[in-house]
C-alpha positions in Angstrom: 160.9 -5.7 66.0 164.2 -7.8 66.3 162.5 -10.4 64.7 161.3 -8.8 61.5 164.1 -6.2 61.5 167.6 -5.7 61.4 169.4 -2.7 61.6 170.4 -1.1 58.9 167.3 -2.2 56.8 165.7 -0.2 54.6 161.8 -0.2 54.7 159.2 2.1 53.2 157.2 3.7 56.1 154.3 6.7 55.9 154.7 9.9 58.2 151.7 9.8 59.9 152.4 12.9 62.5 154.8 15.4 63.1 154.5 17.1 66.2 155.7 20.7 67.1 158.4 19.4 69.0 160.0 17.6 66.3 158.7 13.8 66.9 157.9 12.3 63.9 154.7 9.4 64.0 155.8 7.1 61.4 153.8 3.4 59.9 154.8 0.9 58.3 151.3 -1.3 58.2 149.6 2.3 56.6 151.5 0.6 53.5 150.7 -3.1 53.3 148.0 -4.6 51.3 144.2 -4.7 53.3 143.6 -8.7 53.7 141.0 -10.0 50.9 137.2 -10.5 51.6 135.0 -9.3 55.0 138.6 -9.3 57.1 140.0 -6.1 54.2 136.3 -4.4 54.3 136.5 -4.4 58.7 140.3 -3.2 58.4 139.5 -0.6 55.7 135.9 0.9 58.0 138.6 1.0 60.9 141.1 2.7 58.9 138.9 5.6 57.7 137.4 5.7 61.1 140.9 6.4 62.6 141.7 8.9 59.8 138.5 10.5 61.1 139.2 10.8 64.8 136.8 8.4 65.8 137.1 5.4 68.1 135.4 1.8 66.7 134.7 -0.8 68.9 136.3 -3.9 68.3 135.6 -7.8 70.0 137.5 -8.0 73.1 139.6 -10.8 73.1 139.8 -12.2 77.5 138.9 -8.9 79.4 136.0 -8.8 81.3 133.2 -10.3 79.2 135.0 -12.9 77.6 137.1 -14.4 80.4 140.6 -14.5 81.1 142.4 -11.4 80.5 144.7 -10.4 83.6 144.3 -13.9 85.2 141.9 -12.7 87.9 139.9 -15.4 87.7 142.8 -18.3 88.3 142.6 -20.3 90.9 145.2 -19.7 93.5 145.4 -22.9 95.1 146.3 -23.3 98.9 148.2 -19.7 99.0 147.3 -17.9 102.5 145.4 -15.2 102.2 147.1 -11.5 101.9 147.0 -9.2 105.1 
């Protein structure tokens, strides 16, 4: 979070979870605006489903169905083979 954050910035964050041993689950996204149109409504279902306990399924981006993922599939060239 370098990038976006310094330290000693203040931000405004929600407590999401704290745990019997103290930890404290905390968000920042659970506070910005939903994006406009179908992209809020999706974020919004996932939300509530999360808030619910229950998992959604979301397009897998590479991975096994939609091609490159772990890099698997690349072609290693005129390597020898492993023993």
């Amino acid at each position: 979070m370098e990038d976006v954050l310094k330290e000693g910035d203040e931000v405004e964050v929600k407590v999401l979870e704290v745990s019997r041993d103290g930890k404290i689950r905390l968000s920042r996204r659970a506070l910005l605006p939903l994006p406009e149109g179908p992209a809020g409504e999706e974020a919004k279902r996932r939300m509530e489903a999360a808030h619910n306990g229950e998992r959604t399924e979301r397009p897998r981006e590479g991975g096994r169905d939609g091609g490159g993922g772990r890099g698997g599939d690349r072609d290693r060239g005129d390597r020898r083979p492993r023993r």
